[in-house]
N, C-alpha and C positions, 0 to 999 in steps of 0.2 A: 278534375280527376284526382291530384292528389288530397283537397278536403276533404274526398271523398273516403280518397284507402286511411288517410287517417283517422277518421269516423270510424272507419271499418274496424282499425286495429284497435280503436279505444273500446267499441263495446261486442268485438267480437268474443274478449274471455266470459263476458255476462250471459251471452245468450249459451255460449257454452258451458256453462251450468246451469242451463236449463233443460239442455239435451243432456246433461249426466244424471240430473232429476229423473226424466222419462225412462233411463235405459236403468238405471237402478228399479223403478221399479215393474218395467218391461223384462228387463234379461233379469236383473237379481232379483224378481220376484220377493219385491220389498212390499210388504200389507200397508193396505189400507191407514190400519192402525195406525201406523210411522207416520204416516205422512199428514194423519188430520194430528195426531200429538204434536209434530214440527210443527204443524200451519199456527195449533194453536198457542204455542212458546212464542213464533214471529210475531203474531198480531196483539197477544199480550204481554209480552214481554219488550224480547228486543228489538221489535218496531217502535214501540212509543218510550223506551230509554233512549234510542237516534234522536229522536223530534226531542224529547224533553230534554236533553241534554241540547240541542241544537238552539231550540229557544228559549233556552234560558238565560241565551247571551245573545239575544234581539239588538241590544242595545248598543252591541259591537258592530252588527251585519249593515249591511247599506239597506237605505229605507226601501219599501214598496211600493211602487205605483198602481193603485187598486183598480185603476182602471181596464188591468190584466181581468179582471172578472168578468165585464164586460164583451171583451176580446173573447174568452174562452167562452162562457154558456151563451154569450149571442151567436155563437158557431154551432154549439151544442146545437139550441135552437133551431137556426136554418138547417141543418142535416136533419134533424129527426125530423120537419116538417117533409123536405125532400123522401126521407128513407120510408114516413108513411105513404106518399104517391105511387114511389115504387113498388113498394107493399101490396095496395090493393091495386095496380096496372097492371104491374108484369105478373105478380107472386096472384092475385085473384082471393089476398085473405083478408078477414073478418074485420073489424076494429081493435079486438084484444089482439090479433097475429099484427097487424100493421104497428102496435104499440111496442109489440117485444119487438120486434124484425129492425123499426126507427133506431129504438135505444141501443142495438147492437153495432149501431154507427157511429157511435158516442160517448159511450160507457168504456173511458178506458181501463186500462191495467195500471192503476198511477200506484198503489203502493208495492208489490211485491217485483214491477219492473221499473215503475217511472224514476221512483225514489232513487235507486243504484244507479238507473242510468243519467239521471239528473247530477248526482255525484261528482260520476267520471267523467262525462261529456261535460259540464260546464259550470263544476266549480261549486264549492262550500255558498259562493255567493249568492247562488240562485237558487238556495231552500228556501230561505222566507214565500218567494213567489211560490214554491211548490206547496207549502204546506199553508196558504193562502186558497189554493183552491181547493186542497185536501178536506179541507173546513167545510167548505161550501158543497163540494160533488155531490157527496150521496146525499142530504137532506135534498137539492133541488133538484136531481136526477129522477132520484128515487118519488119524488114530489109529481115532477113530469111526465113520467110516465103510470105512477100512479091514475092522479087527473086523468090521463089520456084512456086507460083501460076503466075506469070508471064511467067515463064518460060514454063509452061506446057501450058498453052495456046497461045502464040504469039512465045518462044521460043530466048527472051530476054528480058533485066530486060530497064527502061528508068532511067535516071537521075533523071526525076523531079518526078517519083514516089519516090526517098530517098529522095529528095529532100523535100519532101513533109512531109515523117516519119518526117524529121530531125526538121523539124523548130516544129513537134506540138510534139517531147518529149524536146525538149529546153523549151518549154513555158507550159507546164506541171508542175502545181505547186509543184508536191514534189520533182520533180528533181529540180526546179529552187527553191526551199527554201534549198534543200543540197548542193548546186555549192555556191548561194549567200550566209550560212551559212559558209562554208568552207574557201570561200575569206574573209570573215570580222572575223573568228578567224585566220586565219595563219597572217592577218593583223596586228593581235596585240589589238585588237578589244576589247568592255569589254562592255555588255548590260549593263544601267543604271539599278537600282532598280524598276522604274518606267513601265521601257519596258518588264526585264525578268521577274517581277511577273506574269503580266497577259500572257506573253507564255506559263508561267510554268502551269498555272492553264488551258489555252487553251489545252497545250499537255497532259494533265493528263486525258483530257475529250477523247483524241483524241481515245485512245486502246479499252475503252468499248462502244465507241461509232461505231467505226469501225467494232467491233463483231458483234453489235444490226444490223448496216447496211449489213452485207455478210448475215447474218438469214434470215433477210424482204427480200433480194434479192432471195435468197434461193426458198424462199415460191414461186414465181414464176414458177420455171419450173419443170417440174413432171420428172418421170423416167420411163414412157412408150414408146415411143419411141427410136428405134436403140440401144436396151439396150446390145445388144451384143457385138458392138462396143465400144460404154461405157464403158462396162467392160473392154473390151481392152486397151482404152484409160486408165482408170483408174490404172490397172495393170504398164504400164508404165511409169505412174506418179510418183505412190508410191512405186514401186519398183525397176521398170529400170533406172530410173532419178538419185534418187542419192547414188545406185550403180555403176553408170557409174563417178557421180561427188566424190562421195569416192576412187574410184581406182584412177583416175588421183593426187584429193589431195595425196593419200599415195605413189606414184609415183614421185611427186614431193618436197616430205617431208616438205609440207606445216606445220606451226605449228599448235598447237592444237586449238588457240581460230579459227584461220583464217577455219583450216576445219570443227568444228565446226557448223560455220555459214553458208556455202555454199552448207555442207549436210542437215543442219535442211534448208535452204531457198531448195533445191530440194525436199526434200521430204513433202512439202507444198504440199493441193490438186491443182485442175485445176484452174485459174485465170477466172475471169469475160472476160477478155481481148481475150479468147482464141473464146468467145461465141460470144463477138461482130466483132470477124473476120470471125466467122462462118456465120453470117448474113452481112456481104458484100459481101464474096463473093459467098453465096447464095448456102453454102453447108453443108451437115453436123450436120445441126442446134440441130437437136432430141439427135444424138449422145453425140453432146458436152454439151449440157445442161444436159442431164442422167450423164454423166462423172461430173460435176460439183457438185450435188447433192452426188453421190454414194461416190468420193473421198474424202467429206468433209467429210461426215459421218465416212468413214473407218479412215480417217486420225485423228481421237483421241484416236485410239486407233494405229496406225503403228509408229506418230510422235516420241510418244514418249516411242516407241521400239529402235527410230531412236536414239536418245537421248540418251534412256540407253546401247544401243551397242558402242554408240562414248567416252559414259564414260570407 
């Protein structure tokens, strides 16, 4: 019980600016506007000044055990296999619904929640791990369920649909501020005084800033619609997901920072990412939006169950 309240108290200010997020723009009736202008300052800006400032001094950080990749998308894996069964069992959908409804068990929230909470819960240490998978999520996510809604309707995957993932998570500024960060520290690299201050001061804005923007996002979608599903969804987020990425870590006898990170990055709620897959391929949308809402909320109090179980 006490890893637990101390869990609590370390990421209870986080999620509390996410509920200030929401009520700003619920009670203060703050537009639209603001909030996609924030979103896009964090994700081009002072999201990828954190990572590039962070790895540009690789060379200082304790090395990585890759094997964390493993651990993490062979969980991915087994849930979305799982989340499809459920899918077309209980839920009675399609192939494209059984592909959104899977990913919504798996598609965490790693940058606008995991990153801060990664932070404060456990340390400067355990970025490298984070932004190890950061690299990888959406090209293979996105890859995953691609394939899988392709497959169900045509009944093969094209080329130039990966093709297509591949080039827009390359040019994705938080992946291309942690590759270009990483080459200019293993380089030997060394930011001037001039350049790291105002990173440092960019990335320091990046964590509260990021909370304020998932809030106002937040405020958008309700939780009346497909809330059964939802709940399904949601259940598999925060409890199947990194259930399934804990057994493989302990299986693998990853170390302790590496599992760590790849359980606290699984047991994150539903990602943004999972909503705007839901609205291309024109399925699912009620579900995944109530799932996004319900798991953020449950998830200040499971996180950091998560947390105090790993201790």
């Amino acid at each position: 019980m006490s890893d637990f309240l101390q869990q609590l108290e370390l990421v209870a200010p986080l999620f509390a600016l996410v509920l200030v997020g929401t009520l700003l723009t619920r009670v203060g009736r703050w537009t639209g506007t603001v909030s996609a202008a924030l979103s896009k300052f964090v994700f081009a800006v002072a999201m990828p000044a954190l990572l590039f400032r962070l790895m540009s001094g690789l060379v200082a950080l304790p090395p990585v055990d890759a094997r964390l990749l493993i651990a993490y998308f062979g969980g991915c894996l087994l849930v979305f296999v799982v989340g499809r069964v459920v899918g077309r069992v209980a839920f009675r959908l399609d192939g494209v619904g059984q592909s959104v409804f899977a990913m919504g068990g798996i598609f965490s929230n790693n940058v606008l929640l995991g990153v801060p909470l990664a932070r404060v819960a456990l340390g400067e240490a355990v970025m490298p791990s984070v932004a190890l998978v950061l690299i990888f999520n959406t090209l293979l996510l996105w890859t995953l369920v691609t394939v899988s809604v392709e497959w169900a309707r045509h009944g093969e995957f094209s080329l130039k649909g990966f093709g297509k993932t591949a080039r827009s998570v390359l040019t994705n500024p938080i992946v291309a501020s942690i590759l270009a960060g990483s080459i200019f520290g293993l380089a030997g690299g060394q930011l001037p005084a001039v350049v790291d201050a105002p990173l440092r001061l960019l990335g320091d804005a990046a964590a509260p800033l990021a909370l304020l923007v998932l809030g106002m996002g937040l405020a958008e979608y309700g939780v009346r619609q497909g809330w059964r599903e939802g709940a399904a969804i949601t259940s598999l987020k925060l409890i199947g997901q990194p259930a399934a990425v804990w057994l493989l870590a302990w299986m693998l006898q990853l170390p302790r920072l590496e599992t760590q990170a790849v359980v606290l990055l699984a047991a994150l709620p539903v990602g943004v990412n999972v909503y705007l897959m839901a609205r291309e391929f024109q399925s699912s949308e009620g579900a995944v939006a109530t799932s996004m809402v319900m798991s953020t909320a449950l998830a200040a109090i499971t996180t950091p169950v998560a947390l105090a179980m790993l201790r």
